[in-house]
C-alpha positions as YAML, in Angstrom:
chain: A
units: angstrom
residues:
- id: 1
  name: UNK
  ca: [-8.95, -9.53, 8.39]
- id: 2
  name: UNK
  ca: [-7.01, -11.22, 5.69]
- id: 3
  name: UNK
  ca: [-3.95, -9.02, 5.19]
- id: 4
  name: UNK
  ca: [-1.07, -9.71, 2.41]
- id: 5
  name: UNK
  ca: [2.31, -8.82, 4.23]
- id: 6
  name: UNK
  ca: [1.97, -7.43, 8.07]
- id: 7
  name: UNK
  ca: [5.52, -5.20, 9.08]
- id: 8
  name: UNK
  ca: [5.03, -3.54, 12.58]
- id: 9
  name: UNK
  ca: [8.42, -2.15, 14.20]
- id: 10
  name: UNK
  ca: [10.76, -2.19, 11.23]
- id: 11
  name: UNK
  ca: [13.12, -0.69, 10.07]
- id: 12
  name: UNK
  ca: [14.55, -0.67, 6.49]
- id: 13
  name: UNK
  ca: [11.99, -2.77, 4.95]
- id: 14
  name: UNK
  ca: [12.03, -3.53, 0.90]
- id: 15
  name: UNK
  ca: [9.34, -5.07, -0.33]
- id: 16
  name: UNK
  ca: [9.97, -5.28, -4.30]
- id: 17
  name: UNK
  ca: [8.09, -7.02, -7.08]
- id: 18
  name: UNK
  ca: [4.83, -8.65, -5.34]
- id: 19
  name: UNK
  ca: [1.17, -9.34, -6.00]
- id: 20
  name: UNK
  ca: [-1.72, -9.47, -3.63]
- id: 21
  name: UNK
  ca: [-4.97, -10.51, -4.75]
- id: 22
  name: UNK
  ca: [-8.43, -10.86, -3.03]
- id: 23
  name: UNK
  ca: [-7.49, -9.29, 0.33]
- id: 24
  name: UNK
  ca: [-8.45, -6.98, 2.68]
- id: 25
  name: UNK
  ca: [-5.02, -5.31, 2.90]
- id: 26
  name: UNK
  ca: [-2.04, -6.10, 0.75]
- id: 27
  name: UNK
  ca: [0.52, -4.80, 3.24]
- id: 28
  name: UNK
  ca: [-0.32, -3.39, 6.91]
- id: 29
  name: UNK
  ca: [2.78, -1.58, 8.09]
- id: 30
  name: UNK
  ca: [3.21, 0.19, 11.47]
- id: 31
  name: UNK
  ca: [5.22, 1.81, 14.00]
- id: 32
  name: UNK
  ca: [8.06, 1.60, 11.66]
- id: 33
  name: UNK
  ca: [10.65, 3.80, 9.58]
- id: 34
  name: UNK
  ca: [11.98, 3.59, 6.21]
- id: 35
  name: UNK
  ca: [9.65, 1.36, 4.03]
- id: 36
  name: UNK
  ca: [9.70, 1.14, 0.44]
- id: 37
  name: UNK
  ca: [7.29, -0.79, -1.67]
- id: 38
  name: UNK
  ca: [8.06, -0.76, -5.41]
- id: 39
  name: UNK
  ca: [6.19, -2.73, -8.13]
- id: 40
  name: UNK
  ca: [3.61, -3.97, -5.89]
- id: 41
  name: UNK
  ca: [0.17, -5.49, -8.07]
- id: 42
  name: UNK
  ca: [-2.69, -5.33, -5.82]
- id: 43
  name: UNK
  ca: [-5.95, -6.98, -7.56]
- id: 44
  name: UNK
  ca: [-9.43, -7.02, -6.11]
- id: 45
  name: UNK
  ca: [-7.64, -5.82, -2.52]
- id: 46
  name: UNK
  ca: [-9.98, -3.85, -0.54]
- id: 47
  name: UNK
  ca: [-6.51, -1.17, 0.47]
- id: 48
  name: UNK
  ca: [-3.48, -1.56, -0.80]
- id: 49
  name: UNK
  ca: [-1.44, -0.34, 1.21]
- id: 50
  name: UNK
  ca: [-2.19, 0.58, 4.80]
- id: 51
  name: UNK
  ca: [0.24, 2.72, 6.86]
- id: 52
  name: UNK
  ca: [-0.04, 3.90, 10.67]
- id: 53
  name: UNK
  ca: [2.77, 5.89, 12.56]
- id: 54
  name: UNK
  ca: [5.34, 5.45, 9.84]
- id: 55
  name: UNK
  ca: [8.19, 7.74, 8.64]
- id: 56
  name: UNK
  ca: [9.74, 7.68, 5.52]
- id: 57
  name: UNK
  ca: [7.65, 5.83, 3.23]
- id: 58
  name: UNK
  ca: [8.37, 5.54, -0.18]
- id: 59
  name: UNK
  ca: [5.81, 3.69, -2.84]
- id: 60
  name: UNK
  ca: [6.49, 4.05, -6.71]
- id: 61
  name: UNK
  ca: [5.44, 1.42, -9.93]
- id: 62
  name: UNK
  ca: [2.62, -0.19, -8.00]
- id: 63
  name: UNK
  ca: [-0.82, -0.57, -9.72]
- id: 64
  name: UNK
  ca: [-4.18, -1.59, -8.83]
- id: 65
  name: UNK
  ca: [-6.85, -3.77, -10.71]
- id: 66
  name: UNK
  ca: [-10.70, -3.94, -9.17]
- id: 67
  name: UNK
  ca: [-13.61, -5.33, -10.28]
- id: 68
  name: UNK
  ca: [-16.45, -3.02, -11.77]
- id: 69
  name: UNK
  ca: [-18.23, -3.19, -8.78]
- id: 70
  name: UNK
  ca: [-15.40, -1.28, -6.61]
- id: 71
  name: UNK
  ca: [-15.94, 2.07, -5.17]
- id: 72
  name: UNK
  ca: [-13.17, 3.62, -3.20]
- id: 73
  name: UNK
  ca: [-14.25, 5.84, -0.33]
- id: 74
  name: UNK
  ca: [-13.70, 9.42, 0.65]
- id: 75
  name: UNK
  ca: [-11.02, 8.48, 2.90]
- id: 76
  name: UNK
  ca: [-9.48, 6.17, 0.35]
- id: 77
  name: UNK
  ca: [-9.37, 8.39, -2.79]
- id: 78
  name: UNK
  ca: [-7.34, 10.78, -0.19]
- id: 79
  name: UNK
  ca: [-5.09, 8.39, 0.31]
- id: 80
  name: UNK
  ca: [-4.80, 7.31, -3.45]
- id: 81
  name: UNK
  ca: [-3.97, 11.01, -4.03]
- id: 82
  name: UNK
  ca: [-1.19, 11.29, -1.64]
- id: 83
  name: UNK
  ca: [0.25, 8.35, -2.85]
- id: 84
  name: UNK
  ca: [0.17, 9.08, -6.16]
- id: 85
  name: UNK
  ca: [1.14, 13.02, -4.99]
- id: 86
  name: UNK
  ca: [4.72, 11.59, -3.45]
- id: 87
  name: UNK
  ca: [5.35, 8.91, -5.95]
- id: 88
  name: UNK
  ca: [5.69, 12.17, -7.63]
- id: 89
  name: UNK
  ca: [7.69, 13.91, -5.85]
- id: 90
  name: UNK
  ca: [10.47, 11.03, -5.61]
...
């Protein structure tokens, strides 16, 4: 699985101002705390961001760009909404 940036047992991780293009994942965290991903550009990435046991995870400004032939799944459009639902919430 080609994956974009990997964090697993962080702690106050920035990751500002990157692309990932053509990947599986664009950024794999677990087991960690306090992540924040602003400005992130995933293009043609399968998910953008992936997240497993985490607390406090912030993601704002990031967009995505797919192909006409991408479909997200159930399970992904969730996790689109969420996103989207605390990127609101600040």
């Amino acid at each position: 699985m080609a994956v974009g940036i990997k964090v697993e047992g962080c702690k106050d991780i920035k990751i500002i101002d990157c692309g990932f293009s053509g990947l599986e994942t664009g950024i794999d965290v677990s087991d960690s705390d306090d992540i924040h991903v602003d400005g992130a550009d995933f293009q043609n990435v399968g998910t953008g961001l992936k997240a497993r046991r985490v607390k406090g995870l912030k993601a704002s400004s990031c967009t995505e760009t797919t192909s006409s032939d991408f479909r997200l799944t159930p399970a992904a459009k969730i996790v689109r909404w969420y996103t989207e639902y605390l990127n609101m919430r600040g």
